[in-house]
N, CA, C and O atoms as CSV, one atom per row, in Angstrom:
chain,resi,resn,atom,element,x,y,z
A,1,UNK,N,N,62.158,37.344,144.665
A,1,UNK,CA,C,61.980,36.463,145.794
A,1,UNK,C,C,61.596,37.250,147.043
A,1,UNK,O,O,60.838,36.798,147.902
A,2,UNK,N,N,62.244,38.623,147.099
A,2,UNK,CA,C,61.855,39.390,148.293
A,2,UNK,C,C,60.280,39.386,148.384
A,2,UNK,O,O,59.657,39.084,149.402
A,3,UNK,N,N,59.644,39.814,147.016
A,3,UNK,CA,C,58.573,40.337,147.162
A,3,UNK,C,C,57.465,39.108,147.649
A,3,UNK,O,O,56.347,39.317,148.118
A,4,UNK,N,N,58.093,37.782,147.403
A,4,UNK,CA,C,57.287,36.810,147.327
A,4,UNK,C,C,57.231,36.687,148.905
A,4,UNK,O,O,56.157,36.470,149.466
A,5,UNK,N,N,58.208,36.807,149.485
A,5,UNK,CA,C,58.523,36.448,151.077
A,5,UNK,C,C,57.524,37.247,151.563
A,5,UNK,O,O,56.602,36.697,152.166
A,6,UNK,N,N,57.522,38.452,151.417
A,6,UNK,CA,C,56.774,39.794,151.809
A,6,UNK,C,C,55.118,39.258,151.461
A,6,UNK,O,O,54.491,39.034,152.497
A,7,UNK,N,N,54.706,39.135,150.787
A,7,UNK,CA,C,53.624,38.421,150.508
A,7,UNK,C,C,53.122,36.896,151.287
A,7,UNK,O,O,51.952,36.513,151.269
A,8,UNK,N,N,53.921,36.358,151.761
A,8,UNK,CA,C,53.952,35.292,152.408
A,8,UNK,C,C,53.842,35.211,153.839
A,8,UNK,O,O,53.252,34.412,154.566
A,9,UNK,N,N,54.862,36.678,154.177
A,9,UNK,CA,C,54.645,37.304,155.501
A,9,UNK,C,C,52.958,37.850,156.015
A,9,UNK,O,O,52.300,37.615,157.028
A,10,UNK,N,N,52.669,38.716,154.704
A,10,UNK,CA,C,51.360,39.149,155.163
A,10,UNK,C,C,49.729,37.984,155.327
A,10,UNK,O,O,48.728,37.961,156.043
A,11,UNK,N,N,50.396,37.031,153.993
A,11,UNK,CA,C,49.471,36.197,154.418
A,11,UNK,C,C,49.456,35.342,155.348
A,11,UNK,O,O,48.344,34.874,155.596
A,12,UNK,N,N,50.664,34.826,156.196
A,12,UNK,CA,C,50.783,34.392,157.692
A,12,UNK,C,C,50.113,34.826,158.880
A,12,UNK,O,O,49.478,34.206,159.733
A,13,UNK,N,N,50.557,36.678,158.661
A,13,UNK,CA,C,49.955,36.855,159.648
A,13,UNK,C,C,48.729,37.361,159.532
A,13,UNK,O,O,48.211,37.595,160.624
A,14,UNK,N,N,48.107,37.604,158.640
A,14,UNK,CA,C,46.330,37.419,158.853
A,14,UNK,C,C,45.859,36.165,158.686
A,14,UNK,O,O,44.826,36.185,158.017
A,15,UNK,N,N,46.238,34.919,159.068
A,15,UNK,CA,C,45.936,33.503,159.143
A,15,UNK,C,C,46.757,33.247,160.821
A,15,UNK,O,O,46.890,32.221,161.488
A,16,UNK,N,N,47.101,34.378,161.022
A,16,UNK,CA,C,47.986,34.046,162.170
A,16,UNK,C,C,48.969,32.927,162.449
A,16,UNK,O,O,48.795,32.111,163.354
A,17,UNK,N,N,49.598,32.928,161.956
A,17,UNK,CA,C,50.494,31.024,161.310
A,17,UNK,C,C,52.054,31.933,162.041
A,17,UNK,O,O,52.922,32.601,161.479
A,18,UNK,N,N,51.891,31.628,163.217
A,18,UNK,CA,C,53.007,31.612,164.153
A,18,UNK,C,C,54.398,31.030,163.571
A,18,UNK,O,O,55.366,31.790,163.593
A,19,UNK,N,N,54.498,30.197,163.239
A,19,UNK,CA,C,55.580,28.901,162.637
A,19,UNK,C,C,56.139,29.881,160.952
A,19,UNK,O,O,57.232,29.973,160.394
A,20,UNK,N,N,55.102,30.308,160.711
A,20,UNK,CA,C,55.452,30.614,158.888
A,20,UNK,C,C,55.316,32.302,159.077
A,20,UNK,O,O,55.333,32.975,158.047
A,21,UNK,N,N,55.182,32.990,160.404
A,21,UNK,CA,C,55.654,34.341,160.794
A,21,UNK,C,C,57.033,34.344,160.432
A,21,UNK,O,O,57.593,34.799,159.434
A,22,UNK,N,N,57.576,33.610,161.669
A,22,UNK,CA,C,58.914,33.697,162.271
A,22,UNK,C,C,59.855,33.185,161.170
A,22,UNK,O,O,61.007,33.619,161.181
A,23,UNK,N,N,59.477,32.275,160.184
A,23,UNK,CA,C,60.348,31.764,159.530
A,23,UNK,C,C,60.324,33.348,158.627
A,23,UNK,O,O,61.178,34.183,158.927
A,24,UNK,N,N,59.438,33.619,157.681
A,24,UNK,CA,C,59.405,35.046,156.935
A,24,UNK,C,C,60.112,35.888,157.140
A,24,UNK,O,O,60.761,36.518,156.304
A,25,UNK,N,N,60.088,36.079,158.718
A,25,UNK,CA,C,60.757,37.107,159.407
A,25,UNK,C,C,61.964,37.264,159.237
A,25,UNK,O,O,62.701,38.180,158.872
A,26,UNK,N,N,62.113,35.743,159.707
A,26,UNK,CA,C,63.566,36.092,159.706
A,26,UNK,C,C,64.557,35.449,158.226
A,26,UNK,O,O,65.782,35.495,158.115
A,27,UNK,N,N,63.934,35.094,157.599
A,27,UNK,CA,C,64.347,34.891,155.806
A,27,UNK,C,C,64.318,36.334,155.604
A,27,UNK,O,O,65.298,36.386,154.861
A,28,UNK,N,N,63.979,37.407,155.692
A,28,UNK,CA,C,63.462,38.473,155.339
A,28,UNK,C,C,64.783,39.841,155.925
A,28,UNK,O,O,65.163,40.857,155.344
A,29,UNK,N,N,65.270,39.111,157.625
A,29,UNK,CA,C,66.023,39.863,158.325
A,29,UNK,C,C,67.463,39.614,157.789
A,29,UNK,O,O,68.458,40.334,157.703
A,30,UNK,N,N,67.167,38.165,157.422
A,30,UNK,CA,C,68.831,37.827,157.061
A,30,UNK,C,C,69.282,38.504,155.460
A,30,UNK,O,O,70.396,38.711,154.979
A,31,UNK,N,N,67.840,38.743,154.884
A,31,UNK,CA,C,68.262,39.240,153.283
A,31,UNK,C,C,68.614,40.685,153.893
A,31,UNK,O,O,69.515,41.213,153.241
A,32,UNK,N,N,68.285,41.248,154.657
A,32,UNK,CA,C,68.395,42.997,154.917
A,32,UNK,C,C,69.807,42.826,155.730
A,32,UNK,O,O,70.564,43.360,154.920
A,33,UNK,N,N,70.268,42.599,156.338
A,33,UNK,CA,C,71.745,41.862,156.703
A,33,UNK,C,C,72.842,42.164,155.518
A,33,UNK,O,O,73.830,42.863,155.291
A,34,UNK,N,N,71.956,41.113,154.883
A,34,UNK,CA,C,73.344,40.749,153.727
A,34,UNK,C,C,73.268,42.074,153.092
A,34,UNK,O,O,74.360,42.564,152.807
A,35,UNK,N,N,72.057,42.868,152.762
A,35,UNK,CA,C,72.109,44.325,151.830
A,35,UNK,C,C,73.036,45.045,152.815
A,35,UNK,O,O,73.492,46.086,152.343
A,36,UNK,N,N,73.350,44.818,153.804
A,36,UNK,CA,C,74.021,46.294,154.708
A,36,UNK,C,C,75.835,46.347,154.445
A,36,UNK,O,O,76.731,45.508,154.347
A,37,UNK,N,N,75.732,47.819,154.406
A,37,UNK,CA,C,76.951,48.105,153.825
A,37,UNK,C,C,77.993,47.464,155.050
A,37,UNK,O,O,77.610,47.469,156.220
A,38,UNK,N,N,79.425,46.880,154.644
A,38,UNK,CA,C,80.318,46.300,155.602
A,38,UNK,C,C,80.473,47.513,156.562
A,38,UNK,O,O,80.162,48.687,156.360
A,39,UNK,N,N,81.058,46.904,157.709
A,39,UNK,CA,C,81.545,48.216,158.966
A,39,UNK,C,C,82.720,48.565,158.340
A,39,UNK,O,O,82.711,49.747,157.997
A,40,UNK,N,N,84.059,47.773,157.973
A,40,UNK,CA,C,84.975,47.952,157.862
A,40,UNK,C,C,85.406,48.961,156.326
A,40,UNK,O,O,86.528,49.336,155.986
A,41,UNK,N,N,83.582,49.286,155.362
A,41,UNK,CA,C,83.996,50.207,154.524
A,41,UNK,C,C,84.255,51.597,154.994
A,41,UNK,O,O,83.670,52.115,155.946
A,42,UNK,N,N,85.167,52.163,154.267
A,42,UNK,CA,C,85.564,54.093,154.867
A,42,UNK,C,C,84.027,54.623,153.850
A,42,UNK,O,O,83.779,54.501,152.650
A,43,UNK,N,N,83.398,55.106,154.767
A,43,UNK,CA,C,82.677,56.421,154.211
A,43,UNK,C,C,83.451,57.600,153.796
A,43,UNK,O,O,84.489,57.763,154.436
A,44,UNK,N,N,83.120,58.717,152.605
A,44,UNK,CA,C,83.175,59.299,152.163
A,44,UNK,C,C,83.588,60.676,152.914
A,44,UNK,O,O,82.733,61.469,153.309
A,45,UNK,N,N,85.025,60.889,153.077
A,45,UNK,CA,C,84.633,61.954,153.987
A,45,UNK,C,C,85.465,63.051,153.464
A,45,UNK,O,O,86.450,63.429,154.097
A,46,UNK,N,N,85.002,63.767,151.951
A,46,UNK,CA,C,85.734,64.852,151.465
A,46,UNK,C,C,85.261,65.989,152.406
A,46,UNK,O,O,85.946,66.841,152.971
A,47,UNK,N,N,83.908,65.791,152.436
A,47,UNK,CA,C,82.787,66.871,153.010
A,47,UNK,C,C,82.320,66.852,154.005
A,47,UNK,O,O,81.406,66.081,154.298
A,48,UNK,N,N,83.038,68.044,155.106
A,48,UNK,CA,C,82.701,67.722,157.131
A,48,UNK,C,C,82.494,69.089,157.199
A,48,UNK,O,O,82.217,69.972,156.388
A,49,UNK,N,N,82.761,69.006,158.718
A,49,UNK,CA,C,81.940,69.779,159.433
A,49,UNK,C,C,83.178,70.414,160.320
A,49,UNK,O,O,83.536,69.421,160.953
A,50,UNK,N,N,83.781,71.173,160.608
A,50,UNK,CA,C,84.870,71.714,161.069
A,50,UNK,C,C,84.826,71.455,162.858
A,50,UNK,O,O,85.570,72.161,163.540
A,51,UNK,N,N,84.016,70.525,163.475
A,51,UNK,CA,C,83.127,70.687,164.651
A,51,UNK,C,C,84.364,69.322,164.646
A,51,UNK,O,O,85.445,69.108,165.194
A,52,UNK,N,N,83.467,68.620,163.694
A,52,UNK,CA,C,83.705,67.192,163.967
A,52,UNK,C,C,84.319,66.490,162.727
A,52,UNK,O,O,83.876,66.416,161.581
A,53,UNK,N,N,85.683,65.901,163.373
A,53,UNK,CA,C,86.186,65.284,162.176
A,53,UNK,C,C,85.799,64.107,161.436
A,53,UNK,O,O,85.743,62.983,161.935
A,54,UNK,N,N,85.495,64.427,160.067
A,54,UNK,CA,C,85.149,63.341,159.050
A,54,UNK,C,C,83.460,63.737,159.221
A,54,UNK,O,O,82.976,62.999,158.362
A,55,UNK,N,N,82.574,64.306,159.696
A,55,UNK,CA,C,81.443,64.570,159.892
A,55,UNK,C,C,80.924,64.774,158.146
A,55,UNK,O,O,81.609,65.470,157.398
A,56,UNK,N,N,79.736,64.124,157.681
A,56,UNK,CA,C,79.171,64.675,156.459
A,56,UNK,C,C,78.036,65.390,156.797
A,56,UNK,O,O,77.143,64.892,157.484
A,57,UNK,N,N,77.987,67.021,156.178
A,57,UNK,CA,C,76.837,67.474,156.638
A,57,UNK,C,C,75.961,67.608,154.498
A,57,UNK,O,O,76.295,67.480,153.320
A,58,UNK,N,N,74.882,67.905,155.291
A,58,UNK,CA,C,73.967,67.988,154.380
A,58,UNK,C,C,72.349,66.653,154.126
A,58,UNK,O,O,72.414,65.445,154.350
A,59,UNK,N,N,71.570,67.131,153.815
A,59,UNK,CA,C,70.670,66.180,153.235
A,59,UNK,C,C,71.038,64.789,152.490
A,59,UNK,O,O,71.495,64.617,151.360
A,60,UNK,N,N,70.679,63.828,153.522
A,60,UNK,CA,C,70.983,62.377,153.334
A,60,UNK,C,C,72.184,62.011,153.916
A,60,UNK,O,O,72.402,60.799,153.925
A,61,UNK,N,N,73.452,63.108,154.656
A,61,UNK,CA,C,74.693,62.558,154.757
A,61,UNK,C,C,74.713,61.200,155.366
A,61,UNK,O,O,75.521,60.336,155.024
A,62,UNK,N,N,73.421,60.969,156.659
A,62,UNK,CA,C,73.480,59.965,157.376
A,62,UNK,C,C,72.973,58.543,156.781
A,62,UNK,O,O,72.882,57.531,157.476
A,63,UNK,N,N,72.641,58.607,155.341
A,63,UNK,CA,C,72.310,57.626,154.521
A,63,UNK,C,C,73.716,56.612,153.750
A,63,UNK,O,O,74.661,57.321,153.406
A,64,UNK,N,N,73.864,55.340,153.523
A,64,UNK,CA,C,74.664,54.960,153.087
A,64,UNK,C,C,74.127,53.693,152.491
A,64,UNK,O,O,73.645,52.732,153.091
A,65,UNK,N,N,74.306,53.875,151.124
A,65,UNK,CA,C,73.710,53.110,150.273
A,65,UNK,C,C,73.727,51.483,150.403
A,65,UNK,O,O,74.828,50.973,150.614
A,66,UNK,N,N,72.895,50.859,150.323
A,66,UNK,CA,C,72.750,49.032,150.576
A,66,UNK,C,C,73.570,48.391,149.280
A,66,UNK,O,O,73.710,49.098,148.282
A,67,UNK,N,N,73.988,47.346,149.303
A,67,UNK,CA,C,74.544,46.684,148.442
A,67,UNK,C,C,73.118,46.016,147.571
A,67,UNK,O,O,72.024,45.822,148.102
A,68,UNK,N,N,73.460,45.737,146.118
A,68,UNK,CA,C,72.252,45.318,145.664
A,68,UNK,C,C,72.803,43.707,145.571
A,68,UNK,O,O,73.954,43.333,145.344
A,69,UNK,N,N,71.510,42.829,145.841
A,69,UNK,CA,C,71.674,41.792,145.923
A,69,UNK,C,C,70.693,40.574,144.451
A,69,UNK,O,O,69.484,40.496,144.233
A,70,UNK,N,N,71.527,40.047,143.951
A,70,UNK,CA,C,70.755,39.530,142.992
A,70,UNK,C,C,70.041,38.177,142.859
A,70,UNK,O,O,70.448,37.568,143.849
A,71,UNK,N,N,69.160,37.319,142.158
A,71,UNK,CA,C,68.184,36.596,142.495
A,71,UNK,C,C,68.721,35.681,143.595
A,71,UNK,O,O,68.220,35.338,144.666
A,72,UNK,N,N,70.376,35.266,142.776
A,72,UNK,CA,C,70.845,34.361,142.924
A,72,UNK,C,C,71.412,34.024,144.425
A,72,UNK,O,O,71.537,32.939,144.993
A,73,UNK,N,N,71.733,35.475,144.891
A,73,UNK,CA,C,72.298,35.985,146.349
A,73,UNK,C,C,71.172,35.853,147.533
A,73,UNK,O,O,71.359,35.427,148.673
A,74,UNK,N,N,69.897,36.354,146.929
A,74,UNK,CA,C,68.665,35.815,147.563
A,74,UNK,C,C,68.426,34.588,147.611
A,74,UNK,O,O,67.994,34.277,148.721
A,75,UNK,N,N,68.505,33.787,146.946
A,75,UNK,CA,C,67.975,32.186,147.007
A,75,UNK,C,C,69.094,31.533,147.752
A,75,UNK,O,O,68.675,30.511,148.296
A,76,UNK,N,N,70.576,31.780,148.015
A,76,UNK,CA,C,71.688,31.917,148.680
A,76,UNK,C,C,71.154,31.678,150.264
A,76,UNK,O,O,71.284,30.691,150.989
A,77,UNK,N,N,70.587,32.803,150.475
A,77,UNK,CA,C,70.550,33.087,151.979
A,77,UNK,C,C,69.260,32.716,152.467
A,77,UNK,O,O,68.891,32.805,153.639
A,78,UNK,N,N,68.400,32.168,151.209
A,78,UNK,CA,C,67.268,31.454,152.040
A,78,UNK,C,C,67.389,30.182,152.055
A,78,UNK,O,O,66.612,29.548,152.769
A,79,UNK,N,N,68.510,29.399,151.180
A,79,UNK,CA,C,68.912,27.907,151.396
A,79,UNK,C,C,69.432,28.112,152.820
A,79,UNK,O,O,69.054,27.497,153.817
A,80,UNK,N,N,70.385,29.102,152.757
A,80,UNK,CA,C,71.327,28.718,154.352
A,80,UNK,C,C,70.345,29.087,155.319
A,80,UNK,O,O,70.681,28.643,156.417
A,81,UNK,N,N,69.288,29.706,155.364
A,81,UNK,CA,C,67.810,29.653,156.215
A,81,UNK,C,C,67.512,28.726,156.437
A,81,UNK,O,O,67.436,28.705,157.666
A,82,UNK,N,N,67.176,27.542,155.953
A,82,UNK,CA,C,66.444,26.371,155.486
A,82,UNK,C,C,67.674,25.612,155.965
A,82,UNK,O,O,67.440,25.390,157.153
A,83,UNK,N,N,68.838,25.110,155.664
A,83,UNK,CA,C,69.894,24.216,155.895
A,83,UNK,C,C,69.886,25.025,157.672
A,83,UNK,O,O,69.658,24.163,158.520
A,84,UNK,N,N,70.017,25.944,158.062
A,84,UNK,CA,C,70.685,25.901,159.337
A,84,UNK,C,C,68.929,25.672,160.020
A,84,UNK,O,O,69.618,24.672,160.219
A,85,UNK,N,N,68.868,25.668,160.042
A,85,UNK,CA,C,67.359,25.482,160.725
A,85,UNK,C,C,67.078,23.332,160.814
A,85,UNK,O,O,66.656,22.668,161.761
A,86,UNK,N,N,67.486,22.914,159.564
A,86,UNK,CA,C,67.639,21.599,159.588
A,86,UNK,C,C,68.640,20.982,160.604
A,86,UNK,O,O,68.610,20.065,161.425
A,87,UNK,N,N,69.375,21.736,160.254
A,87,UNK,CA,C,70.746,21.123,161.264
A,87,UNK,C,C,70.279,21.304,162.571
A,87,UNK,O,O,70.643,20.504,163.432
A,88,UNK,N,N,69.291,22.522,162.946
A,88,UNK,CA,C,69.594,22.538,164.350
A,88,UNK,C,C,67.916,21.762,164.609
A,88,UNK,O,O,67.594,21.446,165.755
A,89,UNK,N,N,67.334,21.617,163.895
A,89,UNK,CA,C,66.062,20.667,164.157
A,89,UNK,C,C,66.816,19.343,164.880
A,89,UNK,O,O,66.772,19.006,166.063
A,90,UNK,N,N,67.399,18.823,163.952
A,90,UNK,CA,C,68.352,17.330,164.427
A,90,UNK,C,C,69.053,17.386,165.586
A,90,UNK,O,O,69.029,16.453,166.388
A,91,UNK,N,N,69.957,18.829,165.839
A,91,UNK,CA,C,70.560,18.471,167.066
A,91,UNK,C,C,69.489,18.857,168.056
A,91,UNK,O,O,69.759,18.377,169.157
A,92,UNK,N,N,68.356,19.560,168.057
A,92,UNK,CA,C,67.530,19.534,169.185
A,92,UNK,C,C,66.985,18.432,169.281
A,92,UNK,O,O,67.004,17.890,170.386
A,93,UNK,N,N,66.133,17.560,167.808
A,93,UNK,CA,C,66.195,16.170,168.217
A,93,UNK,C,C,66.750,15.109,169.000
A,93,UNK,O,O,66.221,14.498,169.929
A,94,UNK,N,N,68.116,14.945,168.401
A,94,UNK,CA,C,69.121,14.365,169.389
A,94,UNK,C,C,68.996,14.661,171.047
A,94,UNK,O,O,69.091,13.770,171.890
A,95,UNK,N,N,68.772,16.045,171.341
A,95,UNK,CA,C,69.009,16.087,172.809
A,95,UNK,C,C,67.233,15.742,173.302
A,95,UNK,O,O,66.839,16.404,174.262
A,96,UNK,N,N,66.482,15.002,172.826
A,96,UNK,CA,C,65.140,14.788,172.879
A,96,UNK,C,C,63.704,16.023,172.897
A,96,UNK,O,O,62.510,15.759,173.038
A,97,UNK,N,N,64.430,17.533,172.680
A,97,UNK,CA,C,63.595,18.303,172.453
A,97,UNK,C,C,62.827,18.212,171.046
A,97,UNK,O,O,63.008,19.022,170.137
A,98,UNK,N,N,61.992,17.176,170.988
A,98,UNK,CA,C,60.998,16.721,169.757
A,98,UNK,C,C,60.125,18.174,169.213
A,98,UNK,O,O,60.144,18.670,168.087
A,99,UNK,N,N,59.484,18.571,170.264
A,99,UNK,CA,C,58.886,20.121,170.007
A,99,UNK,C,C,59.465,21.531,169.360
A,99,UNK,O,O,58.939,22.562,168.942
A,100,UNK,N,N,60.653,21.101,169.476
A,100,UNK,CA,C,61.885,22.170,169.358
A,100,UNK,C,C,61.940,22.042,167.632
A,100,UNK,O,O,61.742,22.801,166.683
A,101,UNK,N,N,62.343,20.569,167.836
A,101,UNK,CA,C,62.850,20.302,166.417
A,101,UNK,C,C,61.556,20.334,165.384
A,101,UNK,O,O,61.731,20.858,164.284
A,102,UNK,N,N,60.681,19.962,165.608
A,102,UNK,CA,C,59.529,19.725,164.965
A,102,UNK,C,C,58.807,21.171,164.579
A,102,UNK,O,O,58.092,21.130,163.578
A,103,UNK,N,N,58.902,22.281,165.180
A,103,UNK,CA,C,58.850,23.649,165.011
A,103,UNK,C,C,60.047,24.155,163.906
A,103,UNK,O,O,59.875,25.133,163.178
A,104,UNK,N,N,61.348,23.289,163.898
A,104,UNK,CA,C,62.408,23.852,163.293
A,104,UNK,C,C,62.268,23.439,161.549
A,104,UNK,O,O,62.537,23.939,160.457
A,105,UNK,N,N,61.538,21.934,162.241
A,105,UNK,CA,C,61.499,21.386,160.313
A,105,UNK,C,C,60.399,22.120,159.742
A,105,UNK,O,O,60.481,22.300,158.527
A,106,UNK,N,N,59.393,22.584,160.328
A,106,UNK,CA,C,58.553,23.594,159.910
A,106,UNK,C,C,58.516,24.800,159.426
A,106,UNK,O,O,57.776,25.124,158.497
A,107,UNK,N,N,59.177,25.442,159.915
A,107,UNK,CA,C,59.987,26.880,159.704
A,107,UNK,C,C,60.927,26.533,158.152
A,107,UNK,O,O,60.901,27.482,157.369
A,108,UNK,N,N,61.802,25.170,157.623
A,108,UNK,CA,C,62.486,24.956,157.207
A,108,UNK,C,C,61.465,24.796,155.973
A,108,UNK,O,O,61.841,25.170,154.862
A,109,UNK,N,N,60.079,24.205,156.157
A,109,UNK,CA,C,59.757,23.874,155.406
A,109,UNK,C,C,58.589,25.181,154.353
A,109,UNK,O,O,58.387,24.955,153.160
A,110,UNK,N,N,58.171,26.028,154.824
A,110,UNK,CA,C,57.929,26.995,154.733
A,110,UNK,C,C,58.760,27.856,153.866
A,110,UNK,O,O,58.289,28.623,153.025
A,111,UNK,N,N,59.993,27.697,154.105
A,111,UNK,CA,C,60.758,28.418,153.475
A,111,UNK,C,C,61.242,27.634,152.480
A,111,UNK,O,O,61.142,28.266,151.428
A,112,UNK,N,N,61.811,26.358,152.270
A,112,UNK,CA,C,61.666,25.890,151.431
A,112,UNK,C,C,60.851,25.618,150.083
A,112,UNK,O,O,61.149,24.675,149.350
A,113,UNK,N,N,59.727,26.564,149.781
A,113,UNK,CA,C,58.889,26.207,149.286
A,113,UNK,C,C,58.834,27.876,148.389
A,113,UNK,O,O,58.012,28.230,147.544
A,114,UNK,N,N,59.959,28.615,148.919
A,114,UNK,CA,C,60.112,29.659,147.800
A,114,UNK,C,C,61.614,29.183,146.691
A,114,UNK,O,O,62.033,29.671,145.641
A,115,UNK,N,N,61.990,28.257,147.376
A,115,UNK,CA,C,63.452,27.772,146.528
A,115,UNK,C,C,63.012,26.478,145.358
A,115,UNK,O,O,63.767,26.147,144.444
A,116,UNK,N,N,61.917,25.974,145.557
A,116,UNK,CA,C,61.206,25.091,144.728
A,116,UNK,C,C,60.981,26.270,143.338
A,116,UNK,O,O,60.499,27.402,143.336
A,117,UNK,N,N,61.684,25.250,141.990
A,117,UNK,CA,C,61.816,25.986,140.527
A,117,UNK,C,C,60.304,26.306,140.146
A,117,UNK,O,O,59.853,25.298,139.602
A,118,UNK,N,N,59.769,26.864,140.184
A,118,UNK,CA,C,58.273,28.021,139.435
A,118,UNK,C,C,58.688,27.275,138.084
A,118,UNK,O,O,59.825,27.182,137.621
A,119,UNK,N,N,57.446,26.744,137.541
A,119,UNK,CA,C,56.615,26.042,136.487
A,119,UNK,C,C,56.852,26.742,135.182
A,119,UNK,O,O,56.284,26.354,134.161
């Protein structure tokens, strides 16, 4: 699904499709989110630096591996893309920002259209 987004992204923006940028974008920001390791995990700290406590020295220390996320975790976080974007289409509706919302069901709908079951 990543790769499809990524593909979807590039063809937006050489069609320049403002509306199906931003939605990509940020379907795309929220999957790199969910890959990031929690704050509250302890890094590894057999191996420091006598300078600085808990310091890892060496090649890659400042690297910390992403969580892997599977189809199912992806299609996860592009429904709740799609659902929160609906919800807030309606309440901008409600407060009469028609433009607001009408940009929002768009974005919703865009993205919706990678969660539709492949043939």
């Amino acid at each position: 699904m990543r790769a499809s987004l990524r593909d979807g992204l590039k063809a937006a923006l050489k069609t320049r499709d403002r509306v199906a940028i931003t939605a990509h974008r940020s379907a795309l920001a929220a999957i790199d989110n969910a890959e990031a390791v929690p704050v509250d995990q302890s890094l590894d700290t057999t191996t420091g630096n006598e300078h600085v406590a808990g310091a890892a020295v060496g090649l890659g220390s400042a690297e910390a591996e992403r969580r892997h996320l599977t189809e199912a975790d992806l299609r996860s976080i592009v429904e709740n893309e799609v659902r929160e974007r609906s919800v807030a289409a309606e309440e901008y509706a409600q407060l009469g920002r028609d433009d607001v919302a009408e940009r929002l069901r768009a974005e919703a709908a865009v993205l919706s259209r990678y969660l539709d079951p492949t043939p």
